[in-house]
N, C-alpha and C positions, 0 to 999 in steps of 0.2 A: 456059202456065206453071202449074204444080201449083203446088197452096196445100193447105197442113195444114190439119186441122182444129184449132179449140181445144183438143178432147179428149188430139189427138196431138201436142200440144207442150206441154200440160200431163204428158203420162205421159213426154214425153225429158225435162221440167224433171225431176220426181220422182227421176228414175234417176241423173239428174246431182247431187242432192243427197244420194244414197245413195252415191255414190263418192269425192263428198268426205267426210261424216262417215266412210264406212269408212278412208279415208288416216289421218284426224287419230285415230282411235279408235288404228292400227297403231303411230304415231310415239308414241302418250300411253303407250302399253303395253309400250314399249320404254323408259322414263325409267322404270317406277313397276314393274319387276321387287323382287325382297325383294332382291336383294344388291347393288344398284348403289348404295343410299348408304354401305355400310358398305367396298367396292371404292374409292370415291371418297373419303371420309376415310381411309384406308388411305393412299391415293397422295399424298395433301394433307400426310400425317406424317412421310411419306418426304420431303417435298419439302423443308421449316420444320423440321425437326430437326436438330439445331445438333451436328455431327460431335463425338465424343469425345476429345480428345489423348490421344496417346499419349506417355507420359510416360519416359522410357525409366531404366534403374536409375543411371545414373551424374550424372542429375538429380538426382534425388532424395538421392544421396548426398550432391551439391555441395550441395543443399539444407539435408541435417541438420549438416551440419559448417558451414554458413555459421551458422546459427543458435547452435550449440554456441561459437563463439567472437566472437559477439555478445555471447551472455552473461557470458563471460571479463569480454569490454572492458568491459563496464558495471557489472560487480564491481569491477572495479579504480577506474573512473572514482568509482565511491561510496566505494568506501575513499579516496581522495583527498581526499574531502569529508569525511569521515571525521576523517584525518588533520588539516583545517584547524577542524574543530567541537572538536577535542583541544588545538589552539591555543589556541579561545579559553580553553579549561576551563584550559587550564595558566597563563590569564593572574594567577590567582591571587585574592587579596582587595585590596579597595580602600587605597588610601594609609591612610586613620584605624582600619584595622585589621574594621571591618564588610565581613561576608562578600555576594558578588553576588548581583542578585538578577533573576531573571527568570520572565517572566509568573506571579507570586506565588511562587516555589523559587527554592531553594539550591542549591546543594552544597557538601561537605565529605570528607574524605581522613580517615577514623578513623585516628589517629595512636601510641595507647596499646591494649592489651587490657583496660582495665578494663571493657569489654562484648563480649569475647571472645566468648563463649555465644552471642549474637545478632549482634550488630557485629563482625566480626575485625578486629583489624589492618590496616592496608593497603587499606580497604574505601572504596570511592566510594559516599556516602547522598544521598539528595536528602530536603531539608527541605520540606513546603508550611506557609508562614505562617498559621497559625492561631491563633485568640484566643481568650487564657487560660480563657474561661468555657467554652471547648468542650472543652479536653483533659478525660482521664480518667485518674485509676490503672493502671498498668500500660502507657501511653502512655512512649514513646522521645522525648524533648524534647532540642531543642538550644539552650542558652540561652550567652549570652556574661557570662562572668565576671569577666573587666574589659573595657576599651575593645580589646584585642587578641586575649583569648582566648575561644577558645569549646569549649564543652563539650557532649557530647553522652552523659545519662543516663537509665534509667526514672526515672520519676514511681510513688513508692511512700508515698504518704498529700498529701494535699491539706487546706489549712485556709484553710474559707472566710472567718473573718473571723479572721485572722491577729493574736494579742494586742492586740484589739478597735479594729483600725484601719483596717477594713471595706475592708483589701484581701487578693486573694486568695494565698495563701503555698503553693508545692509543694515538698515534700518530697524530694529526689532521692539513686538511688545507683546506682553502677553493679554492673549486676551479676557481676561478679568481683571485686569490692570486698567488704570484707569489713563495714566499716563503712557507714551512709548518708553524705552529704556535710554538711561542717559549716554551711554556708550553706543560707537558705533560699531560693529562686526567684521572684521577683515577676514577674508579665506583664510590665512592662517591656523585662527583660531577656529576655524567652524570641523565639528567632528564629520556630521551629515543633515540629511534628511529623516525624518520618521514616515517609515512606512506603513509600519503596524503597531496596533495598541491592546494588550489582554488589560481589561479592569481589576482591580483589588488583586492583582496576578505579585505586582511589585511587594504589597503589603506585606504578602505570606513568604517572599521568599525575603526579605528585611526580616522576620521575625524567624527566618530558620538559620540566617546567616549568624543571628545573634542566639540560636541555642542548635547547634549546630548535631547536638546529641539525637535531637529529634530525629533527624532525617536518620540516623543508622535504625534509631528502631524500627521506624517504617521500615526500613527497608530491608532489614532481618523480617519483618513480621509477613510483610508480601511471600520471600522469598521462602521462612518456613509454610504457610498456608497452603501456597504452590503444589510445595510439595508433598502435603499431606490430601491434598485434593488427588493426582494423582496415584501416587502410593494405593490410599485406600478406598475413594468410590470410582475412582475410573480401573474398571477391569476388563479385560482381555475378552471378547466374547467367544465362544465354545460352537467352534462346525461341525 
């Protein structure tokens, strides 16, 4: 029986670790080319990329017109509300003749043109409650003249200690009047200031307060149309 030497099983060991490292060298240099990661994220983005709908023209159209008569219905539905906000305001003034009052305002229906100029006719104002030491000259004050009537003029001279009885005394006139008014104005009497004015706003809600039937049809007819708007041209569109 032949027996190697050490020499010669030491130089097959050597040779055999030369043909492993060259295998692993081959396989390492086939992963670490320049374009295989940028090949492989490529294929990865293809793969996790979330397809784009195709949305087609007659979508999109049911699309805009579902929308366009969305906004119809919810016009209408707000004028409805509208309609019952106009209720209240036509509810009028309280039984003892003082005008309503909410979160610190009024309101009032200009009835006369004696402030034509600023105030017309027919003019819906809102009063905010303000106290006497704060008005000014030139100030739009609505002050109530007896227990039932109220009047709404400029403030044209103010007297701070009104024939030394160290209350404060306003001066008022309206300005299409030709004269001032013959009374003078005590804080007492004064409701506020006007801050805001809508035109021919007062007219319309004077003439619902007095046929008050009106305002339900509106407000039945808003609130069927509403719903017939939805109902049957606003539908559902189909994915």
């Amino acid at each position: 029986m032949d027996c190697k030497s050490l020499q010669e099983l030491n130089l097959e060991f050597q040779k055999e670790i030369q043909k492993v490292t060259a295998a692993k060298q081959a396989i390492q240099s086939q992963w670490q080319l320049p374009h295989r990661p940028v090949e492989i994220k490529e294929n990865l983005s293809k793969i996790f990329e979330k397809p784009k709908p195709k949305v087609k023209k007659l979508q999109k159209y049911r699309k805009r017109r579902k929308s366009v008569f969305d906004v119809i219905s919810d016009i209408l539905f707000y004028l409805a509300l509208l309609a019952i906000i106009i209720t209240i305001l036509t509810s009028g003034q309280k039984n003892d003749g003082s005008p309503r009052t909410f979160m610190g305002y009024s309101y009032f229906t200009v009835l006369t043109a004696s402030m034509q100029s600023e105030l017309p006719k027919g003019s819906l104002i809102f009063v905010k409650h303000t106290e006497s030491y704060d008005l000014e000259i030139g100030d739009n004050i609505t002050f109530m003249r007896d227990a039932s009537t109220s009047v709404t003029h400029k403030i044209i001279d103010i007297y701070e200690n009104h024939e030394n009885t160290g209350v404060r005394g306003f001066q008022t006139k309206g300005t299409n009047n030709t004269n001032p008014d013959k009374d003078i104005v005590f804080g007492e009497n004064i409701i506020g200031k006007v801050v805001f004015m809508l035109p021919n706003v007062g007219a319309a809600i004077s003439y619902l307060s007095e046929n008050i039937y009106v305002v339900y049809i509106i407000f039945g007819l808003f609130v069927i149309l509403s719903i017939l708007i939805r109902w049957i041209l606003v539908k559902p569109v189909k994915r």
